[in-house]
PAZAMI-542448 format. One record per residue: y, x, z of N, C-alpha, C, O in turn; residue in one letter. Coordinates in steps of 0.02 Angstrom, whole numbers, plus 50000, padded with zeros to 5 digits. Layout:
# PAZAMI-542448
YXZYXZYXZYXZa ...
END
This chain:
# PAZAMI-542448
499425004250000500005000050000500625004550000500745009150038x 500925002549958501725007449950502135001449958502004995549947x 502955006249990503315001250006503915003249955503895008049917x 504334999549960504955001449870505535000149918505444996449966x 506255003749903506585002849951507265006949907507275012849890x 507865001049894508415005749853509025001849884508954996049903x 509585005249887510095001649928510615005149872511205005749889x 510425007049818511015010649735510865004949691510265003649684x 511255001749665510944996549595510284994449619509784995749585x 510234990649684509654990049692509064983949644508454984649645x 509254980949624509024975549564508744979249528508154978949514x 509234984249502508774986749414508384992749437507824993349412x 508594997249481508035003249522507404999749541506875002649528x 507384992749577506734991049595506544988149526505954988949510x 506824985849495506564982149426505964987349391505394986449368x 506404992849401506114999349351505465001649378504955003349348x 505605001449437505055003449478504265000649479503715003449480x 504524993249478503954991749482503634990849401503064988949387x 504074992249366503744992949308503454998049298502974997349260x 503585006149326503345010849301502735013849372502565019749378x 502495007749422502325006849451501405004949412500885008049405x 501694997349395501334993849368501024998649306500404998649300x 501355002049266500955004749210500365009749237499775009949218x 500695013749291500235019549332499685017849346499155020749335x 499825009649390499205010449444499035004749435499475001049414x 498335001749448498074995349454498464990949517498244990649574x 499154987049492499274982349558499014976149559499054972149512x 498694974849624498524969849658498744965149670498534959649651x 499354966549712500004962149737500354964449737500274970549745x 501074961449726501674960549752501854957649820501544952749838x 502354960349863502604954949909503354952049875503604954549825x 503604947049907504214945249906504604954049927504394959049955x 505304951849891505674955949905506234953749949506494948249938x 506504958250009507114956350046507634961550057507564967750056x 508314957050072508874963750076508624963650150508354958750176x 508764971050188508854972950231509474977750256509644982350220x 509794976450316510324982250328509944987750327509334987650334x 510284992850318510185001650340510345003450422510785001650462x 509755007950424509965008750489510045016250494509625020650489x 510575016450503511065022650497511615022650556511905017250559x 511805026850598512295030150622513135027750554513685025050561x 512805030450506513455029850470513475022550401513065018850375x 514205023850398513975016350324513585017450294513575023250274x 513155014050277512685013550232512585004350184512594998550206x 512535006150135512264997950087511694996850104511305001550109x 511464989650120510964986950134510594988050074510784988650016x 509784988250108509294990650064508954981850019509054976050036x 508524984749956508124978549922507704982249938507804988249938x 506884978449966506384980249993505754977849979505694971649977x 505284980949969504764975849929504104980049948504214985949962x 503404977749951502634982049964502484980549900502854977049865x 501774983749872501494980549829500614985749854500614991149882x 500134982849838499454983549859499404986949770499724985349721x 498964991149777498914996649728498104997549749497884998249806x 497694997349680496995002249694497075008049647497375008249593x 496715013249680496675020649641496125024549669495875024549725x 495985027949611495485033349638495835039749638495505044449661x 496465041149615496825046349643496705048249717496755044149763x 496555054649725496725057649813497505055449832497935054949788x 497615054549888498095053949927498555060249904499015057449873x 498705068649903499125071449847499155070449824499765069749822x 498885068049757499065065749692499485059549692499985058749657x 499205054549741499665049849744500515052349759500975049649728x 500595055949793501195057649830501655058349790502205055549787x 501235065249732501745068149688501805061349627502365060349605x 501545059349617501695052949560502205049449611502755050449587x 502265046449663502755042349673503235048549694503795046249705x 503225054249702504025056749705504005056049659504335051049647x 503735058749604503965058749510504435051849498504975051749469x 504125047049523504435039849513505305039949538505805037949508x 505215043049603505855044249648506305048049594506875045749587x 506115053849554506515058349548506625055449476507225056649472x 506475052649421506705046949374507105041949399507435038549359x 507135041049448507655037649451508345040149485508825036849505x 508215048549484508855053249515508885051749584509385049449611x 508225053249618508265050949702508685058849714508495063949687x 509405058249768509435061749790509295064049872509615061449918x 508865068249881508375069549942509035073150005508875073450065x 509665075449985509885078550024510465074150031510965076250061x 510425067350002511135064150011510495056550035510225052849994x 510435056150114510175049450114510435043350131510065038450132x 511255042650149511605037250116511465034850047511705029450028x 511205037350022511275034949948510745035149907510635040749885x 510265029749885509445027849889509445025849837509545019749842x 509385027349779509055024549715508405022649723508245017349697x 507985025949755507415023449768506995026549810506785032249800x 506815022349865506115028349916505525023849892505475017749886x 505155028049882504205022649901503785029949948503685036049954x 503715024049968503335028450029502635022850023502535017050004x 502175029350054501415026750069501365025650137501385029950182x 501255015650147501105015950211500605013250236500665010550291x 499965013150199499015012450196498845016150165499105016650110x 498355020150182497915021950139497045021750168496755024150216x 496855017250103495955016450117496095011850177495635011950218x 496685007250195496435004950263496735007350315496755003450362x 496965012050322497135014450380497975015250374498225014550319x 498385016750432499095015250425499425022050429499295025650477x 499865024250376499845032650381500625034150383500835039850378x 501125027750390501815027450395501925022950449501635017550456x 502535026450502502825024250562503145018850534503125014050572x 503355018150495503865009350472503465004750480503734999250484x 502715004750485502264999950475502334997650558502284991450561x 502394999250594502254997250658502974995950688503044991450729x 503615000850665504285001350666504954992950653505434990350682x 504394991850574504904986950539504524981150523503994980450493x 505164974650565504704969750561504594969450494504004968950475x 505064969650450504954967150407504384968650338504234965250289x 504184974550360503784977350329502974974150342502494973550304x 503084972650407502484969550439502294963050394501744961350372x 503004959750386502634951750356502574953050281502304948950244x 502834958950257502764959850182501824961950186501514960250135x 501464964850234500904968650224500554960350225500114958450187x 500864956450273500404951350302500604948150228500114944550216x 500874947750193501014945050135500444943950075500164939250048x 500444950650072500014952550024499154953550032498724953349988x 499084954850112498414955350153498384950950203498264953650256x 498474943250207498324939650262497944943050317498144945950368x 497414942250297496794943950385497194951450400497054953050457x 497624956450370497744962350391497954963250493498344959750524x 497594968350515497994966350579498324972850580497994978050579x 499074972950584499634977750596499454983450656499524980850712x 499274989350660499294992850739499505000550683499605001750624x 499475004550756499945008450744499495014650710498885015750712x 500165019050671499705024850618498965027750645498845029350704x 498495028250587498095031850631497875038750576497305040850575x 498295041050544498155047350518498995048850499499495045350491x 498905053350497499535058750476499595063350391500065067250379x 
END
């Protein structure tokens, strides 16, 4: 399960995304998408936020570097994080929960329960 997350042009960054998403990888599901504030110390634009359930037989590296690849097409800049064209982060893998947002953000929670009803939410268990 990857999560999509852009608070720059966020409409057409996630648009793109999940298109060049969808070509990569076998998706499953979609969740609904929601704005969320940023939670930042400083201003920040509220984020568009979305999961989507993905199968692959890629290893977990391989996965990584394909979704930075994704990040960096869309000019993610890594040293400016006010400013988000796009994060996807991995936060399942095989089942197990391998990102702190999963247990962190509600909202992430009802996007997983979204897409995985019976899923039960607990906290990371690999690194």
């Amino acid at each position: 399960m990857i999560s999509l997350g852009s608070n720059q042009n966020p409409e057409f960054n996630i648009k793109l995304a999940k298109k060049r998403i969808s070509e990569t990888f076998q998706v499953l599901k979609w969740s609904s998408f929601c704005v969320t504030e940023a939670v930042s110390e400083l201003p920040q634009k509220p984020f568009l936020n979305g999961v989507v359930l993905i199968e692959t037989e890629k290893p977990l590296p391989e996965m990584q570097a394909q979704l930075k690849s994704i990040e960096d097409i869309h000019h993610r800049d890594r040293q400016n994080p006010l400013f988000v064209t796009l994060d996807l982060d991995i936060l399942m893998w095989n089942g197990a929960v391998v990102h702190d947002d999963v247990t962190e953000k509600e909202y992430l929670k009802e996007m997983i329960l979204e897409v995985c009803p019976d899923y039960k939410v607990s906290p990371p268990s690999i690194k």
